[in-house]
C-alpha positions in Angstrom: 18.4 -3.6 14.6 16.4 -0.7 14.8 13.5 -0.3 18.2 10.5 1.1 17.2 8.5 3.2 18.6 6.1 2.6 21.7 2.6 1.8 21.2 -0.1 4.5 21.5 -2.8 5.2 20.1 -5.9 7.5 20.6 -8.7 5.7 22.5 -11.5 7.8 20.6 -10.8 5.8 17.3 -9.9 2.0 18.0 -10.9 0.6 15.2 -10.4 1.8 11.3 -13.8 2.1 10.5 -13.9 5.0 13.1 -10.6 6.7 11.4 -12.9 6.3 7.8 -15.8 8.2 9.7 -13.8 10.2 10.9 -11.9 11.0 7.7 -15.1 11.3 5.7 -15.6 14.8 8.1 -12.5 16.2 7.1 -11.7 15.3 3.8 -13.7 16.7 0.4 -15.9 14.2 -1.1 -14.4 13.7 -4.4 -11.2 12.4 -2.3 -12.6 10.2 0.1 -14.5 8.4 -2.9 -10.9 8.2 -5.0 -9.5 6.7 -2.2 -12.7 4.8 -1.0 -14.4 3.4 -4.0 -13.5 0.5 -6.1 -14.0 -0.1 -9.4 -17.3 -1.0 -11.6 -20.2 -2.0 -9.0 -17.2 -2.2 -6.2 -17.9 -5.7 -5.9 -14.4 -6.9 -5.7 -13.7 -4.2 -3.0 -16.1 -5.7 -0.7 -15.0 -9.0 -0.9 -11.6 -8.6 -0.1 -12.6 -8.3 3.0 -15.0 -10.3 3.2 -13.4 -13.1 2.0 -10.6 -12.6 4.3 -12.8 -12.4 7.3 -14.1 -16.6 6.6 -10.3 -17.5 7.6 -10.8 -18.9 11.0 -8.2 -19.5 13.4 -7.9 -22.2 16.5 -6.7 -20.9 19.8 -5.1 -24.0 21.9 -5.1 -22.7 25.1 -3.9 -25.4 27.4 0.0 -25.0 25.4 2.9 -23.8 27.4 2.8 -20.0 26.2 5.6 -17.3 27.6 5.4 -14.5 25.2 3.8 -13.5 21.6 6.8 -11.7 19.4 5.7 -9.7 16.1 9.1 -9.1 14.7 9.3 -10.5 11.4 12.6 -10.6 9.5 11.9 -10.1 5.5 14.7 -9.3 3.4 17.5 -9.2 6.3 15.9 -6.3 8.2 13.9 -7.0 11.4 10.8 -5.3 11.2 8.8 -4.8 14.2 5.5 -6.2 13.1 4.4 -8.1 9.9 2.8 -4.8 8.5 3.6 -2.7 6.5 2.1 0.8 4.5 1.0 0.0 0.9 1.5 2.6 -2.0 -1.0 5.1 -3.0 -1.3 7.7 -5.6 -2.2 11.0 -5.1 -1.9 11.2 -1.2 -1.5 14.6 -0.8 -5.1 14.8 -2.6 -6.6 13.0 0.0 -4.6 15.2 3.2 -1.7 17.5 2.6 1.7 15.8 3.7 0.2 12.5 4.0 2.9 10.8 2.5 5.8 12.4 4.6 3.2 12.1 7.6 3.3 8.0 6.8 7.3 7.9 6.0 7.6 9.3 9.1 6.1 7.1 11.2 7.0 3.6 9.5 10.2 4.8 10.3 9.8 5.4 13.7 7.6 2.3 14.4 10.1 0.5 12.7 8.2 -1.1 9.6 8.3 -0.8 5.6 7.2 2.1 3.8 6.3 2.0 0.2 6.3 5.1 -1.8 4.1 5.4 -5.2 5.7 6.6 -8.6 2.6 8.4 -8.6 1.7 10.2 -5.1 2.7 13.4 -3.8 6.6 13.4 -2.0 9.7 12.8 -4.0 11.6 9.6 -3.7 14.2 11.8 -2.0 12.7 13.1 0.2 10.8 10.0 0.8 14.5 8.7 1.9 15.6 11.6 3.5 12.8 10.8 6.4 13.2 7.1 6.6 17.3 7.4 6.3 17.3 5.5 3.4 14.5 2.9 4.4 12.1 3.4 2.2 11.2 1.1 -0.5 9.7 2.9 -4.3 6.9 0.8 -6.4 8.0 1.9 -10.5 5.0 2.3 -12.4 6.5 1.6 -15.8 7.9 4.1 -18.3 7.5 3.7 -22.4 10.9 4.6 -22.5 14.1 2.6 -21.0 15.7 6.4 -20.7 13.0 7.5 -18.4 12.9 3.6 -16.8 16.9 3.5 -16.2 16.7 7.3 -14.7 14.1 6.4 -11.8 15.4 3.3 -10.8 18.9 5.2 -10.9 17.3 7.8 -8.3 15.8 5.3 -6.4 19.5 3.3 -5.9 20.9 6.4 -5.2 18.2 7.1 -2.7 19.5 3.7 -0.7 16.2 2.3 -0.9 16.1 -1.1 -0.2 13.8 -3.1 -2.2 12.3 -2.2 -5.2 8.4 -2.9 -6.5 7.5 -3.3 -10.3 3.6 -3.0 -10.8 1.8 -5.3 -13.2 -1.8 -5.2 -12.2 -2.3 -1.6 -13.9 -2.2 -2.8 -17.7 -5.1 -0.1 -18.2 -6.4 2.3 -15.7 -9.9 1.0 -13.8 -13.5 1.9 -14.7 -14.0 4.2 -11.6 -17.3 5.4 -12.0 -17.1 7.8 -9.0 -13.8 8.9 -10.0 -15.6 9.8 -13.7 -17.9 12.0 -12.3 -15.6 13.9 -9.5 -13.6 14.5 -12.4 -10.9 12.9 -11.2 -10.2 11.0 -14.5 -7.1 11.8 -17.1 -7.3 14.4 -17.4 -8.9 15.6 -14.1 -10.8 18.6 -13.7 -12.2 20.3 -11.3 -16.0 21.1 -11.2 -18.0 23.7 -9.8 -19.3 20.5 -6.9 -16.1 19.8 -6.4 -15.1 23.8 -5.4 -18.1 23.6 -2.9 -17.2 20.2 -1.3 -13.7 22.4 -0.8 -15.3 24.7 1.7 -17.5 22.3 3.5 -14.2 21.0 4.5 -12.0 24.1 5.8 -9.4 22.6 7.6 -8.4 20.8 4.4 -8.6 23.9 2.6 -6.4 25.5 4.8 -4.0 22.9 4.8 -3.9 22.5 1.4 -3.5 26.1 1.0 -0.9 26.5 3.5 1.5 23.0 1.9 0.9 24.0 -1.9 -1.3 21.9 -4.1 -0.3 18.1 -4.3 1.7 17.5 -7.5 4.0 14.5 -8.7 7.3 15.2 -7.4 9.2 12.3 -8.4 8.0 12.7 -11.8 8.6 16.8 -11.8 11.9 16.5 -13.5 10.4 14.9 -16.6 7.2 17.2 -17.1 7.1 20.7 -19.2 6.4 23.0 -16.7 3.1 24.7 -16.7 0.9 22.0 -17.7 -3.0 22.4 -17.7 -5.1 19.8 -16.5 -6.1 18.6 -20.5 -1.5 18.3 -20.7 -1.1 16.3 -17.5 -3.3 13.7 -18.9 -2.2 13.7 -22.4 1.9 13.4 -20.3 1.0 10.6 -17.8 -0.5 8.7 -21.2 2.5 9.0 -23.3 5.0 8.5 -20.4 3.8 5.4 -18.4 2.7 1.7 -19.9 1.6 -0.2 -17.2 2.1 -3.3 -18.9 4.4 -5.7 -18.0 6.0 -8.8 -19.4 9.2 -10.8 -18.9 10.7 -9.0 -21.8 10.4 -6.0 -20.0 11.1 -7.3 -16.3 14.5 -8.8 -17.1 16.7 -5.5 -17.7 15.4 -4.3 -14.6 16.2 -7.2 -12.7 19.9 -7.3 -14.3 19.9 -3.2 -13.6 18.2 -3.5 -9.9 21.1 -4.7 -7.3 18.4 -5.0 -4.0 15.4 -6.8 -3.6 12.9 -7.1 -6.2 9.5 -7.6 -5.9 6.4 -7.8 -8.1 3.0 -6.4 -7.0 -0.3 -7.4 -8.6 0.2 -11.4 -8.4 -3.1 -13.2 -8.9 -2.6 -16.1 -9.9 -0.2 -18.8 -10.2 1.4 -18.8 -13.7 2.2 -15.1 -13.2 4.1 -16.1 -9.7 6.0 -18.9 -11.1 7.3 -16.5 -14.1 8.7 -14.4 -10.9 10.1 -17.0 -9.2 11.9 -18.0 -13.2 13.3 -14.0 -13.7 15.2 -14.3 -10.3 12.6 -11.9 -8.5 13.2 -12.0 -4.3 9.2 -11.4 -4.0 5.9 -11.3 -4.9 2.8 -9.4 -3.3 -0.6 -11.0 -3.9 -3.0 -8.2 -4.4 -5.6 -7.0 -6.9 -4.9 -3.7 -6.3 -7.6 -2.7 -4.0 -10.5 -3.9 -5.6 -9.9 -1.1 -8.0 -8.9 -2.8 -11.4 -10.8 -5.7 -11.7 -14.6 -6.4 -10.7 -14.7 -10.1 -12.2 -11.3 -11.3 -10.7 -10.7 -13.3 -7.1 -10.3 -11.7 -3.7 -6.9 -11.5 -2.8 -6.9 -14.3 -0.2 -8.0 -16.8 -2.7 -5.3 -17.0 -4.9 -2.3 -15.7 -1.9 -3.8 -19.8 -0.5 -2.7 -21.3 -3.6 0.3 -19.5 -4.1 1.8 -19.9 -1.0 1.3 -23.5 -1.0 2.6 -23.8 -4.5 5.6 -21.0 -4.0 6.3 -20.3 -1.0 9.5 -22.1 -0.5 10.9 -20.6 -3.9 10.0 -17.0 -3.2 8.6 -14.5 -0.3 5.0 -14.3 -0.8 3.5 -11.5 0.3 -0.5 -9.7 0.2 -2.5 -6.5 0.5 -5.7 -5.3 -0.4 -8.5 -5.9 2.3 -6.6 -6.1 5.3 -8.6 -3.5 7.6 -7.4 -4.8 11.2 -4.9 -6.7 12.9 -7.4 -10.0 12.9 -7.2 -9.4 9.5 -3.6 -9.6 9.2 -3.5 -13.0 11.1 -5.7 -14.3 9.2 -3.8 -13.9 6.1 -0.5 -14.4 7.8 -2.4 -17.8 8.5 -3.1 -18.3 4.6 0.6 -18.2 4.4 1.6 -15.0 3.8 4.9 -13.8 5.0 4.1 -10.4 5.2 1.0 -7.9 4.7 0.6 -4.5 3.4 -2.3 -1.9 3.8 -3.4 1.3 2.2 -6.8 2.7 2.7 -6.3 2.1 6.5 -3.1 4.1 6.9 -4.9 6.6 4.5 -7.8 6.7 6.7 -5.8 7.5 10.0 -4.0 10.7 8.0 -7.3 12.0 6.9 -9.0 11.8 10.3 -5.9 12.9 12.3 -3.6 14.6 10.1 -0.2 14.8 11.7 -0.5 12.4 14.8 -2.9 9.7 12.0 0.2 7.8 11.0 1.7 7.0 14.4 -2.0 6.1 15.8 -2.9 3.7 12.9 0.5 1.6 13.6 -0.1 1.3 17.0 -3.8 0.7 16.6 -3.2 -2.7 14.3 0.2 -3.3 16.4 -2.2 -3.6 19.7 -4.7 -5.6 17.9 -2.7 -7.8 16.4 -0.6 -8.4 19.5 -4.0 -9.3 21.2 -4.8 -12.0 19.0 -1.5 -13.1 18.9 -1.8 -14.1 22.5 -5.6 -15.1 22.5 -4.3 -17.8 20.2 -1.5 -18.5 22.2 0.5 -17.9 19.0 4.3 -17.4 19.8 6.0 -16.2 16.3 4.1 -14.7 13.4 5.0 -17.2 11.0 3.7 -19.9 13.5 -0.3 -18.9 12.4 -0.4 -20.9 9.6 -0.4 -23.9 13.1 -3.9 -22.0 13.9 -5.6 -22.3 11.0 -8.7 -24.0 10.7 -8.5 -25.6 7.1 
């Protein structure tokens, strides 16, 4: 079992909200609204969070305490806290290196890493940092050739688990993202060249580490491809929609740990516990797809109570803090994942963001753990006040 690494974090931003202020100095303001905004009216985005922040928990403080342990076991590795970093396209838009910068330091903290199809680091290099740790989320191909090829690089990469996406049937109505010109295909607009040089330490960056790009998709794309191309290529190569039909050869190709992301609700969770799947993570994808649907922590309640004992259940989207993350570990989740947060502590710190975010939600979290006088993680769900 690996020992991660010790907890320290910078006392100027304790709390996520200062890494997004932070951040929003830094980064240009077409990619602090991608990664910011939701979709629609961002209605769903908000309550997330919100929604997660009713949970209330009950502190019993007269019990014989002696310690408060994070380390959560989920899929035979011990992982030092019940946390984990969330995948995120385009990452390198929002700070250069920002996925290697986040590899890096779920590695070193010892906790899971998820790498996007669609962000801005290979998935060997990805396992190259995190010797072979890290897991790889397939957004899915048209084609089994292209399908079989990645989840071939991805075994060959030793990553452990592996995540098929079905929330992203059709790409979200981001209005902000519409007018930054950051829809398929993107462009960049004269507004968008002047946010550039408000922001010169991003400039620079980006300058000095090349413009982001989609390495693990690099092998299939023509080279040279203008903007007007790389739309018309992502629409002909990726259908985001999934079924069983198309679930089951990867299942009988995948030898590790398979999980689906983008549960919400519980016919789609019982069709994965049917196809053999190992997991499930609860999510609506950030508030980004779906204005009109649940929160998150609505249907993860039902699920878990329905599921849990048949599959690992897992959640992300509107976690911000590591209240948050008891909360829903209260809920029943067995583990949580985050994006925007660990996003937010790259942009507004760069290099040192990844290992300061960690330690930041580690400390919190280990604070309520022991408020509550709450032992094990997966003892919360005895704190909950139903």
């Amino acid at each position: 079992m690996r020992e991660g690494k010790k907890i320290e974090f910078n006392s100027k931003y304790p709390s996520i909200e200062d890494l997004r202020k932070k951040a929003r100095t830094r980064v240009p303001k077409f990619a602090m609204e991608y990664l910011d905004g939701g979709c629609n009216e961002d209605i769903n985005l908000h309550k997330n969070t919100s929604k997660i922040r009713e949970v209330e928990l009950s502190p019993y403080y007269l019990s014989k305490h002696t310690a408060s342990i994070m380390k959560t076991e989920l899929f035979g590795h011990t992982y030092d806290a019940p946390f984990g970093i969330a995948p995120v396209g385009l990452q390198g838009l929002m700070w250069p290196k920002a996925p290697e910068i986040l590899a890096k330091a779920a590695f070193d903290h010892n906790i899971p890493f998820i790498l996007s199809t669609v962000t801005t680091t290979s998935i060997e290099r990805a396992a190259e940092i995190t010797e072979g740790n890290a897991w790889f989320q397939l957004y899915h191909p048209t084609e089994d050739r292209l399908r079989d090829d990645i989840i071939k690089r991805a075994e060959a990469a030793r990553c452990p688990v592996l995540v098929i996406l079905c929330d992203v049937p059709t790409f979200g109505f981001r209005p902000r993202d519409i007018r930054n010109g950051l829809a398929m295909p993107p462009k960049m607009s004269l507004n968008n060249i002047l946010q550039i040089l408000k922001r010169p330490q991003w400039a620079a960056e980006t300058l000095i580490n090349g413009q982001p790009n989609f390495e693990t998709l690099k092998p299939y794309m023509p080279k040279n491809l203008d903007l007007r191309q790389l739309g018309k290529f992502m629409d002909e190569t990726f259908s985001g929609r999934l079924n069983e039909e198309k679930i089951k050869p990867i299942r009988d190709m995948w030898k590790g740990k398979l999980v689906l992301k983008g549960v919400a609700n519980e016919a789609d969770a019982e069709k994965a516990v049917r196809l053999g799947l190992d997991g499930i993570i609860v999510s609506n994808h950030g508030g980004r797809q779906l204005d009109a649907g649940e929160s998150s922590i609505k249907p993860l309640t039902r699920i878990a109570e329905k599921y849990g004992d048949q599959i690992t259940v897992m959640m992300d989207s509107g976690l911000r803090s590591g209240p948050d993350i008891a909360r829903t570990l209260a809920k029943g989740a067995e583990f949580t994942f985050m994006g925007r947060s660990f996003m937010y502590g790259v942009s507004a710190l760069g290099k040192k963001g990844g290992d300061h975010t960690i330690s930041l939600l580690k400390t919190q979290l280990q604070q309520v753990m022991e408020q509550v006088c709450c032992e094990n993680v997966k003892d919360f769900p005895n704190h909950l006040i139903k």
